[in-house]
N, C-alpha and C positions, 0 to 999 in steps of 0.2 A: 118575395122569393120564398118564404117560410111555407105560404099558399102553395107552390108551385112544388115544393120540397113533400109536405104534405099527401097530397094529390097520387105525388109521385112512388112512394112511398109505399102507400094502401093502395095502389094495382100492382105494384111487385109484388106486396104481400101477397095481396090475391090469387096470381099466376102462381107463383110458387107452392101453394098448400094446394094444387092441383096434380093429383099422382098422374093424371095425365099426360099433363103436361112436360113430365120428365119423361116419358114414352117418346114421345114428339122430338123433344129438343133435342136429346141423349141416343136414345136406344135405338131408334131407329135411324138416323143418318149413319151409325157405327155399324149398322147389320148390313144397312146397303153399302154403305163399302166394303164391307167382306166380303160380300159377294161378288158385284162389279169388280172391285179391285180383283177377286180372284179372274174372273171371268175373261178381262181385256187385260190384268198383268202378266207373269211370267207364265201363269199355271196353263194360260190359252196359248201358248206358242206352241205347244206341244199338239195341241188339237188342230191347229192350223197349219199345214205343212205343205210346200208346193215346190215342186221338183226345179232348178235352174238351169239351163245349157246355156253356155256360151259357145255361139261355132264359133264367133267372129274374132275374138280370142284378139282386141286389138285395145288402147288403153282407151279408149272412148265406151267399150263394151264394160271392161275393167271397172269403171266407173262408173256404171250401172248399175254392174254385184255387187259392188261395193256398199251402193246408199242403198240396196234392197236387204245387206244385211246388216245396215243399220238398226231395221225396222224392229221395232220389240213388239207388234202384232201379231207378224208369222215368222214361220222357220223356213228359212230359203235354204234347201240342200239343191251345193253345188255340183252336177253331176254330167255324163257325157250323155248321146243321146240315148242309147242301147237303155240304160242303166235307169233313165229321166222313165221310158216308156213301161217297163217291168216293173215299178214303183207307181206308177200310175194306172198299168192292168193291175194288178196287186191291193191299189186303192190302200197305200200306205201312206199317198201324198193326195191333197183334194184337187192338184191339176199339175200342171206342168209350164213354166213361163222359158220362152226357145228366145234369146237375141242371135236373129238372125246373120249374115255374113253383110257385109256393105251396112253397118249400122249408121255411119258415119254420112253417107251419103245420103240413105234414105231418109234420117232427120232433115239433111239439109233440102232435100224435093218435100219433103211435109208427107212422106206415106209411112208407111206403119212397119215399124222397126224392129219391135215385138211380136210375138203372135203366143195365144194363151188358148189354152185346154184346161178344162174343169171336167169334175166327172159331174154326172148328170145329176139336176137333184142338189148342186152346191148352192145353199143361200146365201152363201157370205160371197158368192161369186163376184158381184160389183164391188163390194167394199173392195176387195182382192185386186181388182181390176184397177181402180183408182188409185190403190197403195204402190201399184206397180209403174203408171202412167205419171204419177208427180217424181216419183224416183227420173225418171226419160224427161219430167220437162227438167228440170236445175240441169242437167246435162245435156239438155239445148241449148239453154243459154248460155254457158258455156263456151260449146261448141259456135255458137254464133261468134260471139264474141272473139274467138279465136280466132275465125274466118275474116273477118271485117279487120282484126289487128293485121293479120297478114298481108290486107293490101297496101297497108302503110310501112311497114317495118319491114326486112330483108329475111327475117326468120319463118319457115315454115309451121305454117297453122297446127300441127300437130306437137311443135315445141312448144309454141305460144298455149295451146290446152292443155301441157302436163305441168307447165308452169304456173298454170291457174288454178289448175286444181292440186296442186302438189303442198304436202303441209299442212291440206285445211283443218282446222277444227270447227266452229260452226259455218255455214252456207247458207247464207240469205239470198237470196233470191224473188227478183221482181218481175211479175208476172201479170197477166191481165184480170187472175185472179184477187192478185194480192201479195203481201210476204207472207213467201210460206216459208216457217223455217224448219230446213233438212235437219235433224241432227236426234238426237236416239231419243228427246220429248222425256216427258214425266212418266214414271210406272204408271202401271195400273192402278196400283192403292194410293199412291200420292194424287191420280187425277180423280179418283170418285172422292177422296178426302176433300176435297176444293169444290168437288163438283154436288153432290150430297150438301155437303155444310151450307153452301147456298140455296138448293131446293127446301130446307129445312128448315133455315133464319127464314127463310120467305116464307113456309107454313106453319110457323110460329106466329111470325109477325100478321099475317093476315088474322089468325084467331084471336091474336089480341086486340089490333083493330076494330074485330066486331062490338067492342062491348062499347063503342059509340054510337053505334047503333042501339045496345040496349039500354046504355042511360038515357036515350033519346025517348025511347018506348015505355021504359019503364016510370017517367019521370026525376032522373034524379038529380041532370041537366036546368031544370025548373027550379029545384031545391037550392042548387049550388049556386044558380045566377042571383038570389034573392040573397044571398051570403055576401058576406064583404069582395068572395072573391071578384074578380074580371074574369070574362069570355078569355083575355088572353092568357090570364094565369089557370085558369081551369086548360085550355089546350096545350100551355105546353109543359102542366104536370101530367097530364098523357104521352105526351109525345116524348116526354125525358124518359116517362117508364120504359113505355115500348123502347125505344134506343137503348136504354140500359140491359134490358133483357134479353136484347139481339146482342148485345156484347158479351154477355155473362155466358149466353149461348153457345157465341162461335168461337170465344176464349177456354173456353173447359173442351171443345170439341178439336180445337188446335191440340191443347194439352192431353185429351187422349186418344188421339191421329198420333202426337209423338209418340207417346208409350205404347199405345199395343199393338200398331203397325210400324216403326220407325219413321213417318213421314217429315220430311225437314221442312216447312215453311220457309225459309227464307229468312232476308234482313229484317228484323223484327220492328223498325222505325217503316219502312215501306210497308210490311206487313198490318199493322196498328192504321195509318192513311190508307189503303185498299179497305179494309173492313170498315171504317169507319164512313166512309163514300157511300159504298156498299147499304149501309143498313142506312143510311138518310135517303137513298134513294128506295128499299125494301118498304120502311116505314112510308115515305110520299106516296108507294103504289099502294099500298093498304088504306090510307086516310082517302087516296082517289076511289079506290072501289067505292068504300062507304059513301062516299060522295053520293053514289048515283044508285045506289039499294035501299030497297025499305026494311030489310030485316037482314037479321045476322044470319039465318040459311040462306037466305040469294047472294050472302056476301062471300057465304064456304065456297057454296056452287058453282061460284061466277069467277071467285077467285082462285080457286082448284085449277078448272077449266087453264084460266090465264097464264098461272102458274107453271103446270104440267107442260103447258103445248110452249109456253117462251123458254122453257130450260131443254124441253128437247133442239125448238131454233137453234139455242146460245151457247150447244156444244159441253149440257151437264152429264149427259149420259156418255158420250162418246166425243172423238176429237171433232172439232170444225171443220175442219179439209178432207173427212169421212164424206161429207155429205155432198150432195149437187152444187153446180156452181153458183145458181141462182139460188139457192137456201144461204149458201154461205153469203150474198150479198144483204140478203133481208136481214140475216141476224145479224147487221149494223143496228139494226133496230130495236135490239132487245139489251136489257142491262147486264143479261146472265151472260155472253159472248164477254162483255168488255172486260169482268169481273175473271172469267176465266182467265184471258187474257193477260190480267197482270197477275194473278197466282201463278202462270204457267213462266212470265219472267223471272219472279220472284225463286219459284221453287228450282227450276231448272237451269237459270244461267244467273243465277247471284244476283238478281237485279239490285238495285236499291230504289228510293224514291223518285227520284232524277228519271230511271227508266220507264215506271209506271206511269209516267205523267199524264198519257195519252186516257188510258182507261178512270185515274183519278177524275182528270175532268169533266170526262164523259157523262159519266156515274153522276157526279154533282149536278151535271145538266139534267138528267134524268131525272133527280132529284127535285131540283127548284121546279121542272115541270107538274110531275106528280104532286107534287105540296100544293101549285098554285090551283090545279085543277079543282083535290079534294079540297082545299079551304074555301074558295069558291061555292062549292058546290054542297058544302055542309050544311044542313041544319041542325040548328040548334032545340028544336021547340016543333 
């Protein structure tokens, strides 16, 4: 263990007297959240604006505007039609969303309920579109549901739907996509703090990973095996470093997400098991790179690469339910989705451990895979 203690010990040192390396860890996941957080938190409602009419003016309509001004993405101004149109010649709002008269029936024949005008030239036109289209589906089902109660029970479906939805506080809802859950979600700065923190233990972690690659090159692997130590106590006074450092990481970068944006983490025992998952599964994808690279630049390159394009999949830059449906299936496949996933329990409906269970798991699976692959796959010599 002293071996192991050692080992581990002198590569913290190491990492550490690297001014770098507090660029990496610190200063830049803190900058990208100021930014992102401004961008997608409160400061962009203001830049996103889209005009609302309601003709239909009925409580299934009601419940529409409702969950659309939920959204803390954009700014839904509720308005008549006159009013919707001169605000949109005007290009005060980037489109106009009309629930049409008969909402109620036209969900239930499957035609289109909504009808939406953007001005020309709107990029965020889809994202828009989508925000507006998950709002209509939770209030199909709903509406389903209500329908289907009615042929059992004596009450009219229209009672039976304000009884359903009357009261609510959160809305889960199951859908062929998945649970989506309706409800006002994490700021902006609370989601790039979670979402950041993880892009950045991951390109920590992978820089540190490389220098297995250069004890391997450099010889120093040669040195150490002829030492009393063992192949297993020389890896996992590595692999303790690394761990340790992804800790010291995403724990100073918790503590200042609290202080200089307010961001609340959550139950800090659920909190402590997410992070920890997390970086066993960060560290297995690092040690797997190395596995199968011959130098520590194919290991940046390769893991850059990996890095960058699975945290876009996994919902670090933006929400998951933003994106296609078939994206959001894939990134079942990536660790950064799952890890989202339990900070977005944790931070926004109080989770504790008990809740996270699903993503703990996962992550650990993740884990045991990536380890098995890079151990495998390591040379020594």
């Amino acid at each position: 263990m002293k071996r192991v203690i050692t080992i581990c010990l002198f590569e913290m040192k190491r990492t550490f007297k690297k001014k770098s390396a507090y660029v990496m860890m610190f200063a830049m996941p803190l900058l990208f959240t100021f930014i992102f957080g401004a961008l997608f938190g409160s400061g962009s409602a203001a830049s996103w604006r889209l005009a609302l009419v309601d003709e239909d003016g009925t409580s299934v309509s009601q419940q529409v505007v409702k969950r659309l001004m939920m959204d803390e993405m954009v700014t839904f101004e509720l308005v008549d039609e006159e009013q919707a149109q001169e605000m949109f010649t005007g290009q005060k709002v980037q489109g106009v969303v009309t629930i049409g008269k008969g909402i109620a029936e036209k969900l239930a024949n499957k035609e289109q309920a909504v009808q939406l005008q953007f001005l020309p030239g709107t990029t965020v036109a889809p994202l828009l579109e989508r925000q507006v289209n998950q709002a209509i589906q939770g209030i199909d089902i709903y509406l389903a549901a209500a329908r289907e109660g009615s042929s059992y029970l004596t009450e009219d479906w229209e009672m039976i739907f304000n009884n359903l939805t009357a009261n609510e506080g959160r809305i889960h809802v199951w859908t062929e996509q998945g649970l989506i859950s309706q409800q006002t979600g994490m700021t902006g700065i609370s989601y790039s703090s979670a979402g950041f923190a993880i892009m950045f233990v991951m390109m920590m972690m992978l820089s540190m990973t490389g220098v297995l690659i250069e004890a391997r090159q450099t010889g120093i692997w040669s040195r150490l095996f002829v030492s009393p130590a063992t192949r297993f106590e020389v890896m996992a006074g590595y692999f303790l470093s690394f761990f340790l450092v992804g800790w010291v990481q995403f724990f100073l970068l918790i503590v200042l997400s609290s202080v200089l944006f307010g961001v609340e983490w959550g139950n800090p025992i659920g909190l402590m098991a997410l992070v920890t998952s997390l970086l066993l599964c960060v560290v297995g994808l690092g040690i797997a790179i190395a596995g199968f690279v011959k130098t520590a630049e194919q290991q940046n390159a390769i893991g850059t690469l990996v890095i960058i394009s699975t945290c876009m999949l996994g919902g670090v830059y933006w929400p998951i339910n933003m994106v296609p449906d078939i994206m959001q299936k894939i990134s079942n496949f990536v660790p950064q989705k799952w890890a989202m996933e339990g900070f977005t329990t944790l931070i926004t409906e109080g989770g504790a451990v008990g809740d996270i269970m699903m993503s703990y798991f996962v992550l650990l699976g993740f884990a045991a895979v990536f380890l098995s692959i890079g151990l495998s796959r390591m040379k020594y010599v």
